[in-house]
C-alpha positions as YAML, in Angstrom:
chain: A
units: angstrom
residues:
- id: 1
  name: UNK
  ca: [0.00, 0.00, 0.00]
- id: 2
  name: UNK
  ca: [1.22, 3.67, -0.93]
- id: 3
  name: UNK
  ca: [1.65, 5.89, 1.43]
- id: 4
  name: UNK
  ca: [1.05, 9.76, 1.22]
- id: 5
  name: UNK
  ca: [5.29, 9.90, 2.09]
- id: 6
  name: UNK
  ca: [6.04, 7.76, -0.96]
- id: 7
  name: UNK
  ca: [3.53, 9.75, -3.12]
- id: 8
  name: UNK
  ca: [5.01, 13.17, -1.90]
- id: 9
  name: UNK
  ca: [8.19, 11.57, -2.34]
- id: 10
  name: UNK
  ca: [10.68, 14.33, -4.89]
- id: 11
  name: UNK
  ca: [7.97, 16.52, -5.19]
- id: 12
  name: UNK
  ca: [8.18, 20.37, -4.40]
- id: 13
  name: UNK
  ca: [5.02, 21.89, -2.17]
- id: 14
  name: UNK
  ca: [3.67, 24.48, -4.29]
- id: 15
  name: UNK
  ca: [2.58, 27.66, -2.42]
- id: 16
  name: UNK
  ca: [0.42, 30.36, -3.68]
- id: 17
  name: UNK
  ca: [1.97, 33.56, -3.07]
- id: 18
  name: UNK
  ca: [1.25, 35.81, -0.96]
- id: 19
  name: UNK
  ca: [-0.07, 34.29, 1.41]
- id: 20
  name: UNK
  ca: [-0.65, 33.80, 5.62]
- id: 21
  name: UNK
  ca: [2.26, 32.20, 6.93]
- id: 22
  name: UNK
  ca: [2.68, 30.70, 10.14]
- id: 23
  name: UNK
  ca: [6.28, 30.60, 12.46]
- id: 24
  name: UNK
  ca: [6.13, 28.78, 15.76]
- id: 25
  name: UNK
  ca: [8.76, 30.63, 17.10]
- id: 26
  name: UNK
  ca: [10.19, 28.87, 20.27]
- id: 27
  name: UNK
  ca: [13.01, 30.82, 23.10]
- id: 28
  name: UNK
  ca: [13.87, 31.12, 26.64]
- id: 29
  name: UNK
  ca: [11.16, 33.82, 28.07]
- id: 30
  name: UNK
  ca: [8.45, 35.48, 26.47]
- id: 31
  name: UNK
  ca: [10.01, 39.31, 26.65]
- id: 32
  name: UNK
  ca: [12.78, 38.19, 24.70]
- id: 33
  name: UNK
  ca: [11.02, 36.23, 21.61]
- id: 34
  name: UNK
  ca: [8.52, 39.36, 21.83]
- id: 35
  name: UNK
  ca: [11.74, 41.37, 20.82]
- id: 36
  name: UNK
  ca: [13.63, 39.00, 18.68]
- id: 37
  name: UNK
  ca: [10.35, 38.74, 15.99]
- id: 38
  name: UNK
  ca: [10.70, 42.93, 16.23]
- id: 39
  name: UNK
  ca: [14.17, 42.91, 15.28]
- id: 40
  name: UNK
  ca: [13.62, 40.76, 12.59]
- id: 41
  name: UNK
  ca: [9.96, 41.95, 11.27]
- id: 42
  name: UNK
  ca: [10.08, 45.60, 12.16]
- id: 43
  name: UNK
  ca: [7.43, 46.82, 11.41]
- id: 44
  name: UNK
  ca: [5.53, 44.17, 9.16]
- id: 45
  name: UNK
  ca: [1.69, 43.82, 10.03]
- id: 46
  name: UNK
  ca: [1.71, 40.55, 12.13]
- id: 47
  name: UNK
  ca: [0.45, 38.70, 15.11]
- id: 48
  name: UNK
  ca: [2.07, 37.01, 17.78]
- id: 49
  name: UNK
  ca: [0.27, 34.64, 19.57]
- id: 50
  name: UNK
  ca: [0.99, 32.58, 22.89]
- id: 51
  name: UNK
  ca: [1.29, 29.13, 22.31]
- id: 52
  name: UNK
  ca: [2.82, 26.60, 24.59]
- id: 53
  name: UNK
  ca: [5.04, 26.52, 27.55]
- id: 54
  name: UNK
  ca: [7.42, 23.79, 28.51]
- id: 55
  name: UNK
  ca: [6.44, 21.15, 31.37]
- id: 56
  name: UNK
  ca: [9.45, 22.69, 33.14]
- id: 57
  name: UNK
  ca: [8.71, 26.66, 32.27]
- id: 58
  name: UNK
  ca: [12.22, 26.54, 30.68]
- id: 59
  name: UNK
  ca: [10.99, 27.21, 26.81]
- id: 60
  name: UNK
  ca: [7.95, 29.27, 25.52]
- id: 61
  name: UNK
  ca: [6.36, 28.94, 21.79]
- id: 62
  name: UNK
  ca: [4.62, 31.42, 20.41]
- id: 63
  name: UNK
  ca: [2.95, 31.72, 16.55]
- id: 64
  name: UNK
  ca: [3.44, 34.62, 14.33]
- id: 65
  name: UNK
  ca: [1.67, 35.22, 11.50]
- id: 66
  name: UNK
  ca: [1.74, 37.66, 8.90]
- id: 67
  name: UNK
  ca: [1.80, 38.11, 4.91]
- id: 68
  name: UNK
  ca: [5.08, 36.56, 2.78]
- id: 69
  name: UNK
  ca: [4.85, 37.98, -0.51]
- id: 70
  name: UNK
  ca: [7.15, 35.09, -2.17]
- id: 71
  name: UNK
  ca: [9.52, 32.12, -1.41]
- id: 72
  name: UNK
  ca: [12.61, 33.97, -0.67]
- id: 73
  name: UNK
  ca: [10.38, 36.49, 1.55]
- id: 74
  name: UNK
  ca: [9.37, 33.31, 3.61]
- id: 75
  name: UNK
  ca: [13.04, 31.76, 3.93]
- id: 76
  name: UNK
  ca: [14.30, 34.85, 5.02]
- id: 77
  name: UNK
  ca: [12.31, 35.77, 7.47]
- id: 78
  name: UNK
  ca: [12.72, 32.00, 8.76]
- id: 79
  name: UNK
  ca: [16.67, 31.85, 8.42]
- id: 80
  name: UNK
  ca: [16.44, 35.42, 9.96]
- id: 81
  name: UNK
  ca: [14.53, 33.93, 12.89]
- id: 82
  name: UNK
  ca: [16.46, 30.39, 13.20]
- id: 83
  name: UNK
  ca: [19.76, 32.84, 13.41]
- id: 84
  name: UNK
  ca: [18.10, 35.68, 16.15]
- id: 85
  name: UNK
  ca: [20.38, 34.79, 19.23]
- id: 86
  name: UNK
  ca: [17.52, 34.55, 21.40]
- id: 87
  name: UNK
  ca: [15.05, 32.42, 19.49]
- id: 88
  name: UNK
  ca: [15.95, 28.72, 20.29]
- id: 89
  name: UNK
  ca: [13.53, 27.04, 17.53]
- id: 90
  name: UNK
  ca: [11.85, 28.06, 14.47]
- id: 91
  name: UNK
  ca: [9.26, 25.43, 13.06]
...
């Protein structure tokens, strides 16, 4: 039986552009992921929303959403993210 893995299998995902995108954005404490999506976003229309909090209180995720206008638009703003020194995760 095929799986939906082996059918996806070598094949690009084909976004329409622009559209809502989605980061959950995952660092130490809340103040400094707050400031680590401004540094990278300015000031870009978004929302950042809580999400979850580790069982220990050591990690915090949070979503942010705004408007990527292509594919490069989307990886930089994740690279720029994934590279913020206070931002732990980006998924």
């Amino acid at each position: 039986m095929e799986t939906l893995n082996d059918k996806l299998k070598g094949k690009k995902l084909e976004i329409g552009y622009p559209c809502s995108w989605c980061y959950k954005v995952i660092a130490s404490e809340k103040e400094a992921l707050q400031k680590a999506v401004k540094d990278v976003i300015d000031e870009r229309e978004h929302t950042l929303t809580a999400s979850n909090k580790s069982k220990t209180g050591k990690f915090i995720s949070m979503n942010l959403d705004l408007l990527v206008h292509n594919e490069d638009d989307r990886q930089f703003i994740f690279d720029a993210l994934k590279k913020h020194q206070d931002i732990k995760m980006v998924l």
